[in-house]
ZALUMFI-142216 format. One line per 5 residues: number of its first residue (from 1); for each residue x negated, y negated, z of C-alpha. Coordinates in steps of 0.1 Angstrom, whole numbers, plus 5000, padded with zeros to 4 digits. Example, Ala and Ser with C-alpha at 12.3 -4.5 7.8 and 13.67 -1.06 7.14 Angstrom:
2
1	4877 5045 5078 | 4863 5011 5071
***
This chain:
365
1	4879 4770 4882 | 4897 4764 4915 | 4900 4791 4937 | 4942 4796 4939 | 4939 4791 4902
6	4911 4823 4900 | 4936 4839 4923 | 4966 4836 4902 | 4951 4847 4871 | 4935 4876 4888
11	4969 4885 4901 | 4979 4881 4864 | 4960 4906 4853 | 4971 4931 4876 | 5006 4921 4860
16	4997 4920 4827 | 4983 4959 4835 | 5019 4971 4853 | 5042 4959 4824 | 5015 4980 4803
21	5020 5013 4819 | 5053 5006 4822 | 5057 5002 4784 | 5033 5033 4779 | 5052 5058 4801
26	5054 5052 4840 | 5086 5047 4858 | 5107 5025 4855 | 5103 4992 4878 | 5066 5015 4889
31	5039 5002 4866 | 5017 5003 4898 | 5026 5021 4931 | 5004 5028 4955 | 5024 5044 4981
36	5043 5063 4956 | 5013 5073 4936 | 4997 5086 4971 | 5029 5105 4975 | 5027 5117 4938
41	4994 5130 4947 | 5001 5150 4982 | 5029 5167 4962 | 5005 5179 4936 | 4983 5192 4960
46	5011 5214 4974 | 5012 5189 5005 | 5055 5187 5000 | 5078 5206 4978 | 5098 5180 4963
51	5094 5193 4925 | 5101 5161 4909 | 5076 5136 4928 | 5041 5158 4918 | 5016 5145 4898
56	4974 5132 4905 | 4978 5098 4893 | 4950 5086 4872 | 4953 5046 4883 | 4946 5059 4922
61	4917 5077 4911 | 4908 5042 4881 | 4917 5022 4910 | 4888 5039 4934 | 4862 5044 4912
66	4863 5004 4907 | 4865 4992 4934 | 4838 5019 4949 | 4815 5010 4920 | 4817 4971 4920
71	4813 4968 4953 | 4785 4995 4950 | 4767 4968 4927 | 4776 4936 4948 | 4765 4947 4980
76	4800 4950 4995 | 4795 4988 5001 | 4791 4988 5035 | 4799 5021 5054 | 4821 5011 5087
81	4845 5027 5110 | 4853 5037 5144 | 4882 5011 5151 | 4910 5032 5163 | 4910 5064 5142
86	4938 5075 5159 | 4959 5043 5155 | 4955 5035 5127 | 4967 5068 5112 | 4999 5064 5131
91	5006 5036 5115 | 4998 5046 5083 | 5019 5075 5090 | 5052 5050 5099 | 5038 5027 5071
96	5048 5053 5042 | 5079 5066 5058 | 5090 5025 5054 | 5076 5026 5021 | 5096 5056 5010
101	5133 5048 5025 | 5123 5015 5008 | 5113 5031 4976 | 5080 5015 4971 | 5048 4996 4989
106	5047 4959 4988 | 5028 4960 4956 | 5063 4980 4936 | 5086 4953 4955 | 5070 4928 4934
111	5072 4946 4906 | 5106 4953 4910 | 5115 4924 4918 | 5098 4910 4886 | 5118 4931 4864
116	5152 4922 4876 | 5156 4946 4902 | 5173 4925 4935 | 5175 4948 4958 | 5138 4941 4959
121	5144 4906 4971 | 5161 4921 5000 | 5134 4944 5005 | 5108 4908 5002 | 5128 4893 5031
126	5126 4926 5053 | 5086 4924 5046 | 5080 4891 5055 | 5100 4894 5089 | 5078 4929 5097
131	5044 4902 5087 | 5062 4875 5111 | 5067 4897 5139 | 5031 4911 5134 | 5018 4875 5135
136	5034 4873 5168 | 5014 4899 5184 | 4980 4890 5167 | 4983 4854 5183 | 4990 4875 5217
141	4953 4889 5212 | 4963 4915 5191 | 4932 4936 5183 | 4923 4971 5172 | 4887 4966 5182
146	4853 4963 5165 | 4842 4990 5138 | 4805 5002 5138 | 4782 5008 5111 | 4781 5046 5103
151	4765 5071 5082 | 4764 5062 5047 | 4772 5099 5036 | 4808 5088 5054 | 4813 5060 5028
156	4816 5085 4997 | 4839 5103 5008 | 4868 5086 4993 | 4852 5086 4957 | 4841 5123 4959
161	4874 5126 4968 | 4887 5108 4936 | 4860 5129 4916 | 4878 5160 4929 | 4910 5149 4916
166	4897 5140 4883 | 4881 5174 4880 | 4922 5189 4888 | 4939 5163 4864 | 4916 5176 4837
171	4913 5210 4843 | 4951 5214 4859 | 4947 5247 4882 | 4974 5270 4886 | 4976 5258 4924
176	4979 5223 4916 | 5015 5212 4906 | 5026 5188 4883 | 5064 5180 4878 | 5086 5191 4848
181	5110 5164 4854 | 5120 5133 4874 | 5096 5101 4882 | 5064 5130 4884 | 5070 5138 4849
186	5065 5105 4833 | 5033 5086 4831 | 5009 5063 4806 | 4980 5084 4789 | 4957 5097 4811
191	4928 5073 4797 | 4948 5043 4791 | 4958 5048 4831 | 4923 5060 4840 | 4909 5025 4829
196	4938 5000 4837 | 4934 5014 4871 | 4893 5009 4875 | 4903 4973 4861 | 4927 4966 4894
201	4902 4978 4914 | 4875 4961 4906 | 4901 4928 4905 | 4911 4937 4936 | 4880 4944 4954
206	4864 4913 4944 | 4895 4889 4945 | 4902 4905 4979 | 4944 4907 4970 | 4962 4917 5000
211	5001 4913 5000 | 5003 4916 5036 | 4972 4895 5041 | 4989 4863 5017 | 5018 4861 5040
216	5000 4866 5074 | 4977 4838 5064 | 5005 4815 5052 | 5025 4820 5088 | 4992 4820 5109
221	4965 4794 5097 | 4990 4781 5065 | 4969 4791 5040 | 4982 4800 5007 | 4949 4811 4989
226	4957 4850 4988 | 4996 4840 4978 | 4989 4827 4947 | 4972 4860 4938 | 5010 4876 4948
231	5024 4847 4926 | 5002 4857 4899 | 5013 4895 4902 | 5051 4885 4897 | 5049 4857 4871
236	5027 4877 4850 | 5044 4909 4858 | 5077 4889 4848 | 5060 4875 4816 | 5049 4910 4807
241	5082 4930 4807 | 5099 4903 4788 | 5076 4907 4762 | 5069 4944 4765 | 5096 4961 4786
246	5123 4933 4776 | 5150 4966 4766 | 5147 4976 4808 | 5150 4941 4821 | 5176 4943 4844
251	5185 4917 4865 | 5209 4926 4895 | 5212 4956 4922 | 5230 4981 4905 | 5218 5008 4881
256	5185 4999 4891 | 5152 5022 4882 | 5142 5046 4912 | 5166 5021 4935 | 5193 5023 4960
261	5216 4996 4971 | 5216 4999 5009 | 5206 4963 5016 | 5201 4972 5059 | 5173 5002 5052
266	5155 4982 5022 | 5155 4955 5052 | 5144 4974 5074 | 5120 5001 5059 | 5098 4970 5047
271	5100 4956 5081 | 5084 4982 5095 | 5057 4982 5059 | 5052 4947 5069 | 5044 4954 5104
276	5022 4985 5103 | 5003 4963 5074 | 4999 4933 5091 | 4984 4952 5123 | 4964 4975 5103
281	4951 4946 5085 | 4961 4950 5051 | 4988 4967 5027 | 4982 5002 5013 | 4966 4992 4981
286	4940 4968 5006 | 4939 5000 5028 | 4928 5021 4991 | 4903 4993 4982 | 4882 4993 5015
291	4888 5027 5016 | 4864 5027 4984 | 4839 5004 4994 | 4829 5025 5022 | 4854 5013 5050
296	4862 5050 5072 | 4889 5033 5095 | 4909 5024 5062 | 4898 5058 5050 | 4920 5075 5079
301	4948 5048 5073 | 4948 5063 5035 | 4950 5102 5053 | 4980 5087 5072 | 4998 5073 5043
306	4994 5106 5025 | 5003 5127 5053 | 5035 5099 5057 | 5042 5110 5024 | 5042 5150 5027
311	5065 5148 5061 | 5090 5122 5046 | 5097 5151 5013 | 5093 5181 5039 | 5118 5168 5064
316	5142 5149 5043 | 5133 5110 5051 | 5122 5099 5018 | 5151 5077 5000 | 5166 5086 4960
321	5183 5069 4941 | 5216 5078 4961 | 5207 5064 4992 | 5187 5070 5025 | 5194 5103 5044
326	5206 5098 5081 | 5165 5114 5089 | 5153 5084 5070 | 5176 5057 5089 | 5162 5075 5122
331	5127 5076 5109 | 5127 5040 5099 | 5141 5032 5134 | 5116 5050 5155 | 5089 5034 5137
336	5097 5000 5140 | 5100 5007 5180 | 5072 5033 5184 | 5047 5007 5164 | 5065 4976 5188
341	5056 4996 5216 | 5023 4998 5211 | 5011 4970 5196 | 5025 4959 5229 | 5005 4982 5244
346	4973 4970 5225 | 4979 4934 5237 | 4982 4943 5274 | 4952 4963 5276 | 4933 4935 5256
351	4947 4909 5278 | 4940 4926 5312 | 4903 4934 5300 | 4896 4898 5290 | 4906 4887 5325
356	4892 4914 5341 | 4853 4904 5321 | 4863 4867 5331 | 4866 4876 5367 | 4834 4896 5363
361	4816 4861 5348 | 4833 4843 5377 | 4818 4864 5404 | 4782 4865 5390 | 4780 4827 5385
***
């Protein structure tokens, strides 16, 4: 089988599995999330307050357990880290506030956008202008360094940490909060969502899907191998909800599932998703995956997201359905030129230390 061909299908089945939990109870238009589910899941640990937006979310915790244990079996498990901590929660940080004036990571936009929803195509445009102007920098010399090897003891952290939250889906503690109502409220069984998830992980982890990463490839070297695993995600995603979810097609950008219509800040709030993923090197469900397979620097990128997520509902920067809050237009803005600023920052410094090693070469020849 050729390899765009393996691609596709494997994005397929990560369709095939949206239109599923969509038909068995998720939100609307949200058969997978990750940046919603991550905010799902600070909310029910008490991280924010907004009542409606709380729930652990079995497919995060499906979706590490796969990809920790395949990549466990195949030698991919390699513990990693030490590439600009601090960075790279910053931008995870920005990268969920984008995500939630937006109303969804890259992965939701297709999904949306497979299930009639146009605003999402808006939103597609915005992303691949963020990847573009990312692109820009990386062929400036663009780098957030090298990553060490590390303790191994620091590469389970992220599946203990999905043990944990198994332990509070099942045994629900008073101080963990679920919502009554609203998008928290609704979800697929527990199991069905608990092994749909472990399936996309371990498809991800060995396919190597990366939304962010099919786009930057296609504008930097023209390669479309990871695209057609994005292709696969909408066409089957498409093919699904016809079948299964054909009463909630909707095609059009009114009266659309967990949606606004404010075409600038679904621009813009996935420009600045496209341009924190592109210089963290991969979306937020890419961030998850590595994050299982023992990568620490995507570890602290998945700690930004989910702190993103608790200071958009705290502070009133998280979109609705009824639009983006004057905090979220300002958020969205300060990201875009905070993260400009210093991935400008990044280049100069890598610039001036290759010519300053050069000049060093130069004077010991």
């Amino acid at each position: 089988m050729g390899s765009k061909r393996k691609m596709f299908i494997t994005g397929g089945i990560i369709g095939i599995v949206a239109a599923i939990l969509m038909k068995f109870g998720n939100p609307g238009n949200m058969g997978m999330c990750i940046a919603c589910f991550w905010r799902d899941i600070a909310g029910a640990l008490g991280l924010h307050r907004a009542a409606v937006v709380q729930y652990i979310r079995p497919e995060i915790i499906g979706i590490i357990f796969g990809a920790f244990i395949i990549s466990y079996l195949t030698g991919d498990f390699k513990v990693r880290g030490g590439s600009s901590p601090l960075i790279r929660f910053v931008f995870g940080f920005f990268l969920m506030i984008g995500a939630l004036v937006f109303l969804g990571c890259p992965l939701r936009m297709i999904i949306r956008l497979a299930n009639g929803d146009l605003n999402a195509l808006v939103g597609l445009v915005g992303y691949v202008f963020g990847i573009f102007i990312g692109v820009q920098f990386l062929k400036k010399g663009y780098s957030l360094g090298k990553n060490y090897e590390q303790s191994k003891v620091a590469g389970f952290f992220f599946p203990i940490f999905a043990l944990v939250l198994l332990i509070f889906l099942v045994v629900r503690p008073a101080f963990i909060l679920f919502s009554t109502e609203g998008p928290g409220s609704m979800g697929a069984p527990v199991i069905l969502s608990l092994a749909l998830g472990a399936v996309v992980g371990v498809c991800l982890q060995r396919s190597r899907i990366c939304t962010a990463g099919g786009f930057r490839d296609l504008i930097l070297i023209k390669d479309s191998h990871f695209l057609w695993g994005i292709l696969g995600i909408f066409v089957f995603t498409l093919i699904g909800n016809l079948i299964l979810n054909f009463n909630k097609f909707n095609l059009g950008f009114i009266e659309q599932p967990i949606a606004h219509n404010d075409f600038l800040f679904n621009f813009l709030g996935m420009t600045l998703v496209g341009l924190c993923s592109v210089l963290l090197g991969g979306c937020p469900i890419r961030q998850t995956i590595l994050a299982s397979q023992g990568d620490t620097d995507a570890g602290i990128t998945v700690i930004g997201l989910i702190v993103g997520a608790a200071f958009a509902h705290n502070f009133g920067l998280a979109a609705s359905g009824t639009g983006v809050p004057v905090n979220g237009k300002i958020a969205v803005i300060i990201g875009i030129v905070f993260v400009l600023f210093v991935a400008y920052g990044i280049v100069l410094g890598n610039n001036k230390k290759v010519s300053k090693d050069a000049k060093g070469v130069s004077a010991n020849v």
